[in-house]
mmCIF file of the N, C-alpha and C atoms, coordinates in Angstrom:
data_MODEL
# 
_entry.id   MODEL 
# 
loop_
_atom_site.group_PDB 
_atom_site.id 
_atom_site.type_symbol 
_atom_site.label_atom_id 
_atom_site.label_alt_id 
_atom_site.label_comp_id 
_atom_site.label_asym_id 
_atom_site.label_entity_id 
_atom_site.label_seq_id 
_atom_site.pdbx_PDB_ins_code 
_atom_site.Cartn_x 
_atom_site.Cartn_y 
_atom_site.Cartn_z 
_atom_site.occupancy 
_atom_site.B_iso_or_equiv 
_atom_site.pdbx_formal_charge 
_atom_site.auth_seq_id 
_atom_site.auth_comp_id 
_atom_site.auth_asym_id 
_atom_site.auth_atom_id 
_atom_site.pdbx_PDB_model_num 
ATOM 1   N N  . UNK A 1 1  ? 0.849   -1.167  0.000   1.00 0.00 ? 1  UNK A N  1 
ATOM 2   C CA . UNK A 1 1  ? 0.000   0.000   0.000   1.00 0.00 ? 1  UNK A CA 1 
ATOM 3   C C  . UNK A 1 1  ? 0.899   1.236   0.000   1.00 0.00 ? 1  UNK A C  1 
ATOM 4   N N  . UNK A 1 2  ? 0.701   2.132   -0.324  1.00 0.00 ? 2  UNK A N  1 
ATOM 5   C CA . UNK A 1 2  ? 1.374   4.003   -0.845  1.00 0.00 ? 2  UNK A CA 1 
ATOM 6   C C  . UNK A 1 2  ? 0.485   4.338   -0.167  1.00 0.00 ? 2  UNK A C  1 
ATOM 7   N N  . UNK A 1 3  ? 0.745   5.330   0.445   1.00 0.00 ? 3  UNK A N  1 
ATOM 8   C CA . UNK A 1 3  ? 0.478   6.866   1.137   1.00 0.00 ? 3  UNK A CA 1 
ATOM 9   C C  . UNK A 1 3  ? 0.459   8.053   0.192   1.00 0.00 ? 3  UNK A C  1 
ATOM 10  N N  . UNK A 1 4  ? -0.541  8.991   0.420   1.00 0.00 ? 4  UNK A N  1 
ATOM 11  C CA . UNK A 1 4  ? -0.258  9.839   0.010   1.00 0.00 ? 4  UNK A CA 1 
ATOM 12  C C  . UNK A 1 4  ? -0.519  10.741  1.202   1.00 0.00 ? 4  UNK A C  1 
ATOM 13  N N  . UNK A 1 5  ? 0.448   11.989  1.122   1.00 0.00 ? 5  UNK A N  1 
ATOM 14  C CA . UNK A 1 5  ? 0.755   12.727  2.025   1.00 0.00 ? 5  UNK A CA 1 
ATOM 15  C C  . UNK A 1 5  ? 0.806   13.690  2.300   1.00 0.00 ? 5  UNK A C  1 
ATOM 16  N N  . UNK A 1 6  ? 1.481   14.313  2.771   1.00 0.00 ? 6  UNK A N  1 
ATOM 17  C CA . UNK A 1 6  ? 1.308   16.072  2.785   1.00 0.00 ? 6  UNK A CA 1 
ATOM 18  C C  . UNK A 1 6  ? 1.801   16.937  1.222   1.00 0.00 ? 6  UNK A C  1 
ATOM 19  N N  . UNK A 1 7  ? 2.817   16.001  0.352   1.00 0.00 ? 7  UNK A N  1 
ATOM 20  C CA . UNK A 1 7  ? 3.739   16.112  -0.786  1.00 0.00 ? 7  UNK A CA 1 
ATOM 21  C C  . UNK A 1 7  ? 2.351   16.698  -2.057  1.00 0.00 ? 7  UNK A C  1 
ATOM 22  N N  . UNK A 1 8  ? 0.995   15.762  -1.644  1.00 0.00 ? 8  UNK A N  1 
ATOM 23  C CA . UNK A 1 8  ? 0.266   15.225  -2.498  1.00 0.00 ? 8  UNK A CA 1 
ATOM 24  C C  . UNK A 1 8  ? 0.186   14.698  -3.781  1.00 0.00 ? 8  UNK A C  1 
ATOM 25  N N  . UNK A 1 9  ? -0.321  14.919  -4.981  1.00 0.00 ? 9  UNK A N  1 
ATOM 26  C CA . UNK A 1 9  ? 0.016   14.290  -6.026  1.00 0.00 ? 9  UNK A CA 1 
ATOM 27  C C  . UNK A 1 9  ? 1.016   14.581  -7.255  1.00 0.00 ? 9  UNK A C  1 
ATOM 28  N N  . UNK A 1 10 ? 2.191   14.750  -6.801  1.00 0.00 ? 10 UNK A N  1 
ATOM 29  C CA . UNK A 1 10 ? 3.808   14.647  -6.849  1.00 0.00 ? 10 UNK A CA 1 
ATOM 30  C C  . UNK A 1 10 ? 3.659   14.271  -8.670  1.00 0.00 ? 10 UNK A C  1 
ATOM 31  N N  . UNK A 1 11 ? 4.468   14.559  -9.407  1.00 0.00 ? 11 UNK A N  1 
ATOM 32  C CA . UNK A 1 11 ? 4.684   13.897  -10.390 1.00 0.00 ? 11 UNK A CA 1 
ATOM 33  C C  . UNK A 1 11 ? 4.973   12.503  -9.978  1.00 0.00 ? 11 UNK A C  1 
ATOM 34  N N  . UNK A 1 12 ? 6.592   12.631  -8.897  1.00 0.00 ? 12 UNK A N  1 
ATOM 35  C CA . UNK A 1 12 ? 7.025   11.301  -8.960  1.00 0.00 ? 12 UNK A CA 1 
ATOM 36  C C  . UNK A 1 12 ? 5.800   10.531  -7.999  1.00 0.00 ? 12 UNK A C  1 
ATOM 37  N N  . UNK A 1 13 ? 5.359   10.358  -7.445  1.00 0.00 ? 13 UNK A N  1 
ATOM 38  C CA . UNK A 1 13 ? 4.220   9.964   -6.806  1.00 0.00 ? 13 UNK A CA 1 
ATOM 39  C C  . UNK A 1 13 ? 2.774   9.025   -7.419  1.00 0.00 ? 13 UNK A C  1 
ATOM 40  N N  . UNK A 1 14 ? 2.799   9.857   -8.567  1.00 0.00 ? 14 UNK A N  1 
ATOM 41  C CA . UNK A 1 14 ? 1.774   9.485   -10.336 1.00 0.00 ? 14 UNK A CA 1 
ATOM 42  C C  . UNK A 1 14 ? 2.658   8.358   -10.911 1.00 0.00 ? 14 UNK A C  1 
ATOM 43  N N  . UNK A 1 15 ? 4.005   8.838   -10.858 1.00 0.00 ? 15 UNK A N  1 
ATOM 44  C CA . UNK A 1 15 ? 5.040   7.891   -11.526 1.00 0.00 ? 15 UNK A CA 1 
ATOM 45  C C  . UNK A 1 15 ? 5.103   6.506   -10.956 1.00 0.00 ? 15 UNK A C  1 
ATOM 46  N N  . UNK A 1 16 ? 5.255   6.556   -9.159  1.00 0.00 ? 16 UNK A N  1 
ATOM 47  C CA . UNK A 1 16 ? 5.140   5.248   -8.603  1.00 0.00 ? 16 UNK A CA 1 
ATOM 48  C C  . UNK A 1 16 ? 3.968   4.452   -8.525  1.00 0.00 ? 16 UNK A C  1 
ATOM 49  N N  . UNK A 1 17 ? 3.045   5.091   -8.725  1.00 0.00 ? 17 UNK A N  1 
ATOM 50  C CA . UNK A 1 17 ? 1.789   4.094   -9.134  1.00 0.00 ? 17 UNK A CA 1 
ATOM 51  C C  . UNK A 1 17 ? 1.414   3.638   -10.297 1.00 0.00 ? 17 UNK A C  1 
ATOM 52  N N  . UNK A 1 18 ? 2.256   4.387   -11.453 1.00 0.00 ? 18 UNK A N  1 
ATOM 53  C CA . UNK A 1 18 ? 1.836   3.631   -12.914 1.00 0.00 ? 18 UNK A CA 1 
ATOM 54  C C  . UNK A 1 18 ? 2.849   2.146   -12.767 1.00 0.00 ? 18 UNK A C  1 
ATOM 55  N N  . UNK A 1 19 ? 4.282   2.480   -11.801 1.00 0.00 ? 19 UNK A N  1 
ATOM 56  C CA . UNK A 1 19 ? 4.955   1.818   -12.477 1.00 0.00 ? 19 UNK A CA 1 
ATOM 57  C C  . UNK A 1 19 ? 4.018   0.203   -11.394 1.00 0.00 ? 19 UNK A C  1 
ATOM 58  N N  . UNK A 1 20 ? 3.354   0.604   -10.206 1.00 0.00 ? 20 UNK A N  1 
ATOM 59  C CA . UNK A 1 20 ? 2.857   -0.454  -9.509  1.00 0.00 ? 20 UNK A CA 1 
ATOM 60  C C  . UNK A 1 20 ? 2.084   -0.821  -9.971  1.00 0.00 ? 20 UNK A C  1 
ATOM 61  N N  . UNK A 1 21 ? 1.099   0.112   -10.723 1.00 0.00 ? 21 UNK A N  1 
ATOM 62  C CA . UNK A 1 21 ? 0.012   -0.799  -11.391 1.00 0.00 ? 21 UNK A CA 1 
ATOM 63  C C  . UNK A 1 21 ? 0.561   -2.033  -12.511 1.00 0.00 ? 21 UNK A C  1 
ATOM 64  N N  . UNK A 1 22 ? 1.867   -1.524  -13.176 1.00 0.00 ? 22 UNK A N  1 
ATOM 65  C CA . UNK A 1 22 ? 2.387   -2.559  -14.401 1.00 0.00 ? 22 UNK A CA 1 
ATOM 66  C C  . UNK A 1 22 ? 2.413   -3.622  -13.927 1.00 0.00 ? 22 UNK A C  1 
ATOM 67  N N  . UNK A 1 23 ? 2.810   -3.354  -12.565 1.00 0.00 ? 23 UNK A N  1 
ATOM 68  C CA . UNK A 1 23 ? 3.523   -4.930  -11.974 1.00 0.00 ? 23 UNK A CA 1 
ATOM 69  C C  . UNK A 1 23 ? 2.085   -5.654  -11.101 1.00 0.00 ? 23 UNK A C  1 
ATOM 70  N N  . UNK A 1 24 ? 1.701   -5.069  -10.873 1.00 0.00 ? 24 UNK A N  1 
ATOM 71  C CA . UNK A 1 24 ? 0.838   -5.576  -9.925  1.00 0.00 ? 24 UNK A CA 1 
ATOM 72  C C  . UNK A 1 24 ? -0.956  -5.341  -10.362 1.00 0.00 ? 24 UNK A C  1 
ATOM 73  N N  . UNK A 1 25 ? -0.888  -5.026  -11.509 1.00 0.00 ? 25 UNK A N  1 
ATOM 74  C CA . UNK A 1 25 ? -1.973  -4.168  -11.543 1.00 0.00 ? 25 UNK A CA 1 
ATOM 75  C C  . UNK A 1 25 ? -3.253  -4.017  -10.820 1.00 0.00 ? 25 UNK A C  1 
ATOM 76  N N  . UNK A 1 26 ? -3.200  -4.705  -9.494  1.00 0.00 ? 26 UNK A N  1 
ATOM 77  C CA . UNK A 1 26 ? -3.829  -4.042  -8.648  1.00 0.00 ? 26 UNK A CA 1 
ATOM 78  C C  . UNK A 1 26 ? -3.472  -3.009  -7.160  1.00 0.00 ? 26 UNK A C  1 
ATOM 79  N N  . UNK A 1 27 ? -3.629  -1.866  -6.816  1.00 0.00 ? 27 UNK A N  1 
ATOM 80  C CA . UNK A 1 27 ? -2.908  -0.876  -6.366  1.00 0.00 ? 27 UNK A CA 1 
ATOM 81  C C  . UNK A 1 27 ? -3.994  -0.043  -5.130  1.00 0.00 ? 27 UNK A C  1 
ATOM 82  N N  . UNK A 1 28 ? -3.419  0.200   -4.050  1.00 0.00 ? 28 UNK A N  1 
ATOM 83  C CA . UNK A 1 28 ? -4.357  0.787   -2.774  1.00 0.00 ? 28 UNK A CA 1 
ATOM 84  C C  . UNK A 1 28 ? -3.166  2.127   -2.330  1.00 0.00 ? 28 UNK A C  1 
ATOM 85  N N  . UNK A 1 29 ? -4.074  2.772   -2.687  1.00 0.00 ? 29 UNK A N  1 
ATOM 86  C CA . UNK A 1 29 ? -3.043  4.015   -1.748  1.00 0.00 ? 29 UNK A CA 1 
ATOM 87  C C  . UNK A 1 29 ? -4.252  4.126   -0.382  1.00 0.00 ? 29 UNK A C  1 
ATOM 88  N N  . UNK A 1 30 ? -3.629  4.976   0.373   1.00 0.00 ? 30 UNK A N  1 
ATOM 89  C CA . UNK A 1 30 ? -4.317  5.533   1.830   1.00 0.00 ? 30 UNK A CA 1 
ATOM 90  C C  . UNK A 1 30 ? -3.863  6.900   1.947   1.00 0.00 ? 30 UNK A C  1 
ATOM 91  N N  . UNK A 1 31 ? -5.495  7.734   2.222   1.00 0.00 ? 31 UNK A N  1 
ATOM 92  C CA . UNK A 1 31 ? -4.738  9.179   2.005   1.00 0.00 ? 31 UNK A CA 1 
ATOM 93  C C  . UNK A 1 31 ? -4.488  9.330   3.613   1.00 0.00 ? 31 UNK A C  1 
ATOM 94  N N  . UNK A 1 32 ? -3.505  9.947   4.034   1.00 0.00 ? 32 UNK A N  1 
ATOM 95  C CA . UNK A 1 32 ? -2.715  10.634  5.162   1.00 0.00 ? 32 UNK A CA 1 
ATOM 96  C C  . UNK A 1 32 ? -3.414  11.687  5.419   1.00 0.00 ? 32 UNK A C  1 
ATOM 97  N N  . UNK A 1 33 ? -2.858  12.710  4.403   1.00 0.00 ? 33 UNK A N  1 
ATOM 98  C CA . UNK A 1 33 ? -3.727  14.488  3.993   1.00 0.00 ? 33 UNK A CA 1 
ATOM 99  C C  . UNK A 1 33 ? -4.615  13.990  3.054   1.00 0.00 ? 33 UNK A C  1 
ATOM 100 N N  . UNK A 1 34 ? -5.356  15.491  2.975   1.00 0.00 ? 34 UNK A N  1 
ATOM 101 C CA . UNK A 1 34 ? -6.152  15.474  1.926   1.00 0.00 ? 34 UNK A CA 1 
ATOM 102 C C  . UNK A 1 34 ? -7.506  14.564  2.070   1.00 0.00 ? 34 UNK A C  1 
ATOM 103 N N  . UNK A 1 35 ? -7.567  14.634  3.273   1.00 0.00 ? 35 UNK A N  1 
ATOM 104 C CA . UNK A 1 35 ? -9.103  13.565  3.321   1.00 0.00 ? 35 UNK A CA 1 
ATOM 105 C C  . UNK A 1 35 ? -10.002 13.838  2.321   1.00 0.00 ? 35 UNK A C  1 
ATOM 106 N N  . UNK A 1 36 ? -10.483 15.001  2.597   1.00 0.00 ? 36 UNK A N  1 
ATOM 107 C CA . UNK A 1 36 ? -11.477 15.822  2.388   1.00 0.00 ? 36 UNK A CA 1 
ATOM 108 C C  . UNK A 1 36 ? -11.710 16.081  0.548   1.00 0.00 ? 36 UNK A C  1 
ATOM 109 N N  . UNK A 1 37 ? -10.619 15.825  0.058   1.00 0.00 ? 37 UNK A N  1 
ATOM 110 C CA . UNK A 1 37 ? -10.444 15.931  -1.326  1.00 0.00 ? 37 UNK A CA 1 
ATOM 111 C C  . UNK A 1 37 ? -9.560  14.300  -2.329  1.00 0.00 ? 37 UNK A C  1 
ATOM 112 N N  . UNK A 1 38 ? -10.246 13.283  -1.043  1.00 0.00 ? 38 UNK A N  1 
ATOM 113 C CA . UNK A 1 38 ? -10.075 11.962  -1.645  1.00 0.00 ? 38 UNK A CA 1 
ATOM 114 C C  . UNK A 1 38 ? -10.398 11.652  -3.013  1.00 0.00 ? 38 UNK A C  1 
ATOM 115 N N  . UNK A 1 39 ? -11.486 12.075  -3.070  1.00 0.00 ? 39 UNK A N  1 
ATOM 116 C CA . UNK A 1 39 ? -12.292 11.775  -4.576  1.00 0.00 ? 39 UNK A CA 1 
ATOM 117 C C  . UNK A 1 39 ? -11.939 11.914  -5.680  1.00 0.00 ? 39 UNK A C  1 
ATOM 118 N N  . UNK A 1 40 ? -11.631 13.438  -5.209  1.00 0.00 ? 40 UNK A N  1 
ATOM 119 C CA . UNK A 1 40 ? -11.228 14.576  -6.896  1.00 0.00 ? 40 UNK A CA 1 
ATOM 120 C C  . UNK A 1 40 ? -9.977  13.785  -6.996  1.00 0.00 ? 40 UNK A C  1 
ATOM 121 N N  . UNK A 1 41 ? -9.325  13.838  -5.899  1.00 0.00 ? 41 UNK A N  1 
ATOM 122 C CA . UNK A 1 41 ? -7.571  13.070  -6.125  1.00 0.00 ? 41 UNK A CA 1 
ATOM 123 C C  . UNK A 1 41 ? -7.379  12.238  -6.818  1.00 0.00 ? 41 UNK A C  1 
ATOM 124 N N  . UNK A 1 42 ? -8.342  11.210  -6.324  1.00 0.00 ? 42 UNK A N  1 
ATOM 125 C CA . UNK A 1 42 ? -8.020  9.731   -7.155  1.00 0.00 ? 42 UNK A CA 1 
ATOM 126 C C  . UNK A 1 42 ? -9.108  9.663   -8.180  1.00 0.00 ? 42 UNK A C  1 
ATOM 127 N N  . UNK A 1 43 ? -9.847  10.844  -8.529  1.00 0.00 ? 43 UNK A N  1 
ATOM 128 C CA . UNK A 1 43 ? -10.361 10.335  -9.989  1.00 0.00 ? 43 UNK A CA 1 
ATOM 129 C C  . UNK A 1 43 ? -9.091  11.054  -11.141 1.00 0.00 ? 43 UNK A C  1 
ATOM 130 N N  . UNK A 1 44 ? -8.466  12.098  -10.574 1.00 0.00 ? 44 UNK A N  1 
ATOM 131 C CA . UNK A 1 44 ? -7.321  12.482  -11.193 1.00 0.00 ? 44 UNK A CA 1 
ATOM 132 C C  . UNK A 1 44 ? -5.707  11.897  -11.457 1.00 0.00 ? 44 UNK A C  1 
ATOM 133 N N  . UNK A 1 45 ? -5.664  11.176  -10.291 1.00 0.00 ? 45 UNK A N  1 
ATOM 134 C CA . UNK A 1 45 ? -4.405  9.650   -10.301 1.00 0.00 ? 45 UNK A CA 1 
ATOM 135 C C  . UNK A 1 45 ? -4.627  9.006   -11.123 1.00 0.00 ? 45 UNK A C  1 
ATOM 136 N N  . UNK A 1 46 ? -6.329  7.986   -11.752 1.00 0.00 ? 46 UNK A N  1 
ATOM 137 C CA . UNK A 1 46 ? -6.938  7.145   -12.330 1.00 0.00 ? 46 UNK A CA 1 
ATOM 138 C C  . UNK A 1 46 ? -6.780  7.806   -13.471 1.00 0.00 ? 46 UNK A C  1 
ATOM 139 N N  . UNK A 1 47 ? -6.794  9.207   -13.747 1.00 0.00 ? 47 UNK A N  1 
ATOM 140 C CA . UNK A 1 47 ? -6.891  9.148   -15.471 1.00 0.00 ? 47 UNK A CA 1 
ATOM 141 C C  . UNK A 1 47 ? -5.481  9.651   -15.499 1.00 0.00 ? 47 UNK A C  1 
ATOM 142 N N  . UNK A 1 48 ? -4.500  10.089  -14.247 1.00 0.00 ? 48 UNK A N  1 
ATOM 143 C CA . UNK A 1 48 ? -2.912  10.647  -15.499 1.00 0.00 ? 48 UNK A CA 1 
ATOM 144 C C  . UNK A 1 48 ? -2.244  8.916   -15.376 1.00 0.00 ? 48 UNK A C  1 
ATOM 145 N N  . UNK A 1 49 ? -2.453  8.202   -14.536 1.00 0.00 ? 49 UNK A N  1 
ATOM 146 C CA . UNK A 1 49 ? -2.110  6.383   -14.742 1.00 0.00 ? 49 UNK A CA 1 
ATOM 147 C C  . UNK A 1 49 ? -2.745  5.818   -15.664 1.00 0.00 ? 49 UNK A C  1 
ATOM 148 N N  . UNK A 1 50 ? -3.731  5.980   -16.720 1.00 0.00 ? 50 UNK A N  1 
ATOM 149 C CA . UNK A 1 50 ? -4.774  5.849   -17.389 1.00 0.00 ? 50 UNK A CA 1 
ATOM 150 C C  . UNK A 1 50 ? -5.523  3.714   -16.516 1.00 0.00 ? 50 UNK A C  1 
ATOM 151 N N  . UNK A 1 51 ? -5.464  4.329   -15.472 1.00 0.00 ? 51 UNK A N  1 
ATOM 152 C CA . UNK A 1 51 ? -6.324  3.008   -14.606 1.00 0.00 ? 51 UNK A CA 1 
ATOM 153 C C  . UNK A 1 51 ? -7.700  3.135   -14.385 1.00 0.00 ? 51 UNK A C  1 
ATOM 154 N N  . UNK A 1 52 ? -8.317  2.022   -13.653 1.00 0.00 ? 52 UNK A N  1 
ATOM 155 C CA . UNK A 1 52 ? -10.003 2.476   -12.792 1.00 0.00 ? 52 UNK A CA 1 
ATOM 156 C C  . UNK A 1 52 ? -9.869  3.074   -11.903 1.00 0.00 ? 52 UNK A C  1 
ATOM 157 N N  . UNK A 1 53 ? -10.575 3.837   -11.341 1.00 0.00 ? 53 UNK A N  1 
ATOM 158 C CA . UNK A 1 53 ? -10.571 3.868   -9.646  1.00 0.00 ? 53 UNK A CA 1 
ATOM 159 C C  . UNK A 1 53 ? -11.837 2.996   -8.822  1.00 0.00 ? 53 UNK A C  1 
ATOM 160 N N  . UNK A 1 54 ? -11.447 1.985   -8.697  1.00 0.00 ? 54 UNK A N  1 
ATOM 161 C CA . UNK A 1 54 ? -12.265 0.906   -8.659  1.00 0.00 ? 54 UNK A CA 1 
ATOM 162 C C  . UNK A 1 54 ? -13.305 1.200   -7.237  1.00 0.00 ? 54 UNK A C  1 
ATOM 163 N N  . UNK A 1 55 ? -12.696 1.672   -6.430  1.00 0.00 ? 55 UNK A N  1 
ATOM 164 C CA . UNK A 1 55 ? -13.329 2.435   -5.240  1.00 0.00 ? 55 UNK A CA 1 
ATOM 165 C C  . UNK A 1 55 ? -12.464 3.443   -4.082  1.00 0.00 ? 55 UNK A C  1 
ATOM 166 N N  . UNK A 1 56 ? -13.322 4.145   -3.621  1.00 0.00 ? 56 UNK A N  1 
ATOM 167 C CA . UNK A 1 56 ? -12.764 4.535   -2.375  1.00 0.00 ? 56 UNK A CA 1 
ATOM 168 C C  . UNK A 1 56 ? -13.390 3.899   -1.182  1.00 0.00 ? 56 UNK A C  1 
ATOM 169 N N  . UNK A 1 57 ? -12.794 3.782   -0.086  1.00 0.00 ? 57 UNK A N  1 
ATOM 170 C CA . UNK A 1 57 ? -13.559 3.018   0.893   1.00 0.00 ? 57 UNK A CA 1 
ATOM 171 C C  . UNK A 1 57 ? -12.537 3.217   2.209   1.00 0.00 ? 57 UNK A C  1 
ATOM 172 N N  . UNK A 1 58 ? -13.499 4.417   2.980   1.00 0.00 ? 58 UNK A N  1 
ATOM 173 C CA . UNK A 1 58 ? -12.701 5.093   3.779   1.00 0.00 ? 58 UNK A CA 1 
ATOM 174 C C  . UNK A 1 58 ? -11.776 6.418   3.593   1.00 0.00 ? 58 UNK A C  1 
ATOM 175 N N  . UNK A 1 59 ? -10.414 6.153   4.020   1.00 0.00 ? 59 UNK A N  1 
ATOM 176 C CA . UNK A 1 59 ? -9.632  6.941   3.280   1.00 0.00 ? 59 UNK A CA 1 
ATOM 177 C C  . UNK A 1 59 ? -8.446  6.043   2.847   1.00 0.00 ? 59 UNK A C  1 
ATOM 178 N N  . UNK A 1 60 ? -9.141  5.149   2.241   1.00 0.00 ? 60 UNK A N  1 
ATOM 179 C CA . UNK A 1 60 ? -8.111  4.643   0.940   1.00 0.00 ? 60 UNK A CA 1 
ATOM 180 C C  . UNK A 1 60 ? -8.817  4.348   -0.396  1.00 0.00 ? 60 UNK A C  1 
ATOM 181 N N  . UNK A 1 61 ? -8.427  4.139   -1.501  1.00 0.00 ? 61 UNK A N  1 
ATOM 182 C CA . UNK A 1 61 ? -8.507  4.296   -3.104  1.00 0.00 ? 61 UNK A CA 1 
ATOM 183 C C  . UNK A 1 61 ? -8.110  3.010   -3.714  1.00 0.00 ? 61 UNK A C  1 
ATOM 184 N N  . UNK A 1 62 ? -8.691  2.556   -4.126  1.00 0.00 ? 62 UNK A N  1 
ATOM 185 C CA . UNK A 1 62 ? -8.081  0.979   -5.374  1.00 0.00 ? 62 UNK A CA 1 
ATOM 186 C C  . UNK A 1 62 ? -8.237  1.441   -6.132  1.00 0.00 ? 62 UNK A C  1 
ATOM 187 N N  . UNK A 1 63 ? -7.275  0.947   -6.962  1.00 0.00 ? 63 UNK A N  1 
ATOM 188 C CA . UNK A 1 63 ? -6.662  1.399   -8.205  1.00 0.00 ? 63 UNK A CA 1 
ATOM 189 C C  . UNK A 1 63 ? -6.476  0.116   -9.311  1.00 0.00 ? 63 UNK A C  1 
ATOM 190 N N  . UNK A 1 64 ? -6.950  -0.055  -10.550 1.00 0.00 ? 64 UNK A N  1 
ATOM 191 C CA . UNK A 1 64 ? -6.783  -1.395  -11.585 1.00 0.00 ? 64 UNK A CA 1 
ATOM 192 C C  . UNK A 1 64 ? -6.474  -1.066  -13.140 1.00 0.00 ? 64 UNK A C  1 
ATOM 193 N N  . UNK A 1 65 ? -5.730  -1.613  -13.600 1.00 0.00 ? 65 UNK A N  1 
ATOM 194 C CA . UNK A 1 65 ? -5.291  -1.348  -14.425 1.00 0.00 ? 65 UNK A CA 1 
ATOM 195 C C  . UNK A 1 65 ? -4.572  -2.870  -15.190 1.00 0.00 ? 65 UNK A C  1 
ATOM 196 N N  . UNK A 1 66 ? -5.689  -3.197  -16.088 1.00 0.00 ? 66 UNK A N  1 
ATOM 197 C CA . UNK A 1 66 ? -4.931  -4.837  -16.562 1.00 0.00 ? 66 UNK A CA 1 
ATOM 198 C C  . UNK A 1 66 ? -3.547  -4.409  -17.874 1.00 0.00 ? 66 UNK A C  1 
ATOM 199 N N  . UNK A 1 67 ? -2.588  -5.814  -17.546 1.00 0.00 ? 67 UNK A N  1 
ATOM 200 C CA . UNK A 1 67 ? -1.633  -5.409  -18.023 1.00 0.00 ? 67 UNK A CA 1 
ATOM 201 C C  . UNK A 1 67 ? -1.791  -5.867  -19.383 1.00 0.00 ? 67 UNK A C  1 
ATOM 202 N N  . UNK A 1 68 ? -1.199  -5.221  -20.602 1.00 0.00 ? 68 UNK A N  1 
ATOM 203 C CA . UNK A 1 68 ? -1.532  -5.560  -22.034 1.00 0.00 ? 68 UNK A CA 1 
ATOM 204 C C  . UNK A 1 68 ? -1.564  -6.838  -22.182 1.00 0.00 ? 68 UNK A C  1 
ATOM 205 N N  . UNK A 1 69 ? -0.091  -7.534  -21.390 1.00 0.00 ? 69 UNK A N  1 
ATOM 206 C CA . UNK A 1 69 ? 0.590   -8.865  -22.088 1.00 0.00 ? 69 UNK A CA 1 
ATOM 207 C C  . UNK A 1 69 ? -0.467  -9.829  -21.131 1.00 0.00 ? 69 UNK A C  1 
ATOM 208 N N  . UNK A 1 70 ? -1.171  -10.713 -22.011 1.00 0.00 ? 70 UNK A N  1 
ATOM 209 C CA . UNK A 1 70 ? -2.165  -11.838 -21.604 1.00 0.00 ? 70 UNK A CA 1 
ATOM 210 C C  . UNK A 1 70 ? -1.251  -12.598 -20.666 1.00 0.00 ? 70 UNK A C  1 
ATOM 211 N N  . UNK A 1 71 ? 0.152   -12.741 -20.608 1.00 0.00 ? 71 UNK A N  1 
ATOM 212 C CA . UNK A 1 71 ? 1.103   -13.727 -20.056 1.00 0.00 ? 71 UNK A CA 1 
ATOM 213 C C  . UNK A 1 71 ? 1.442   -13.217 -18.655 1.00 0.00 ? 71 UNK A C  1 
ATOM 214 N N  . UNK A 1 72 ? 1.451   -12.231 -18.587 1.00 0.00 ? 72 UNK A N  1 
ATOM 215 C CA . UNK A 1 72 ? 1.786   -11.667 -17.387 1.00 0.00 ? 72 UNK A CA 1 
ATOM 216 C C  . UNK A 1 72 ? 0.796   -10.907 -16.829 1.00 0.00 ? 72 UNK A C  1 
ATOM 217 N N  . UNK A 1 73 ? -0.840  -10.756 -17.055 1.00 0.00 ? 73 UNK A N  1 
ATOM 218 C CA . UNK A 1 73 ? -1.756  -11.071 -16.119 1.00 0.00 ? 73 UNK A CA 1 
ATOM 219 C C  . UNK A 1 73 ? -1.547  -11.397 -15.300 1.00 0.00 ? 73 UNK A C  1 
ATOM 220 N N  . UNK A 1 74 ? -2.252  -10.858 -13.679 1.00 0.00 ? 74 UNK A N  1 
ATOM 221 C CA . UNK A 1 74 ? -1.919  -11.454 -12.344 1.00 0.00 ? 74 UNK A CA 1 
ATOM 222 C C  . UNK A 1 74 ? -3.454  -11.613 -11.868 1.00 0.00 ? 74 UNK A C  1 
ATOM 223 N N  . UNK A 1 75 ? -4.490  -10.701 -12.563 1.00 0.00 ? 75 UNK A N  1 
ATOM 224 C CA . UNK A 1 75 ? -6.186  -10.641 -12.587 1.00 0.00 ? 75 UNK A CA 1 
ATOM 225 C C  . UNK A 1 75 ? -6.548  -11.403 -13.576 1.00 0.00 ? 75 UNK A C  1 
ATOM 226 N N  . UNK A 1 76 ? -7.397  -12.141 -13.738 1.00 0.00 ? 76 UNK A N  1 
ATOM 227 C CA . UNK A 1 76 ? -8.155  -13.026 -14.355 1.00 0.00 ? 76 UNK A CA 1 
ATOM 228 C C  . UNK A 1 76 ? -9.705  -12.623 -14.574 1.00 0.00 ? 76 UNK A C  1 
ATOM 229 N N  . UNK A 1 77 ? -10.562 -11.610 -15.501 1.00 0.00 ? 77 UNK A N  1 
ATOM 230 C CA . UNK A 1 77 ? -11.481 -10.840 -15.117 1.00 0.00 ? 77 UNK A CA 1 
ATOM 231 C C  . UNK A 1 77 ? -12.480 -11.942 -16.247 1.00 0.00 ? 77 UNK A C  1 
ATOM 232 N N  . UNK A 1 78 ? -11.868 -12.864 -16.392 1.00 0.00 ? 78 UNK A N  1 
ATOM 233 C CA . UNK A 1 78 ? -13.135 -13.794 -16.882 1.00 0.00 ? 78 UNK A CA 1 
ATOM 234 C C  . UNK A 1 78 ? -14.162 -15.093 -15.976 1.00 0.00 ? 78 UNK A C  1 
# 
């Protein structure tokens, strides 16, 4: 899980979640700061990562994003 923090949405920050979604493509940040503006945040993370924002729930965010290569799938959405 990533934090996001007082920094907020950092270039490099955008950067470490595209590169987590590649690998993992499923992804949870937890906001620290910024409660209050959870939403707008991560509907704006979800489109510069071009991922879902699959939910918020609380003050954390899932994040999905399937990977091109059929082989290295780690989600199975059939």
């Amino acid at each position: 899980m990533q934090a996001l923090g007082k920094n907020g949405l950092t270039a490099q920050f955008v950067a470490t979640i595209d590169g987590l979604l590649a690998h993992h493509e499923l992804v949870k940040i937890k906001f620290l700061d910024f409660k209050d503006e959870k939403r707008g945040i991560a509907e704006e993370l979800a489109a510069r990562t071009k991922s879902e924002l699959v939910r918020v729930i609380g003050h954390n965010a899932i994040f999905y994003r399937q990977n091109p290569d059929p082989e290295k799938r780690r989600i199975n959405l059939a």
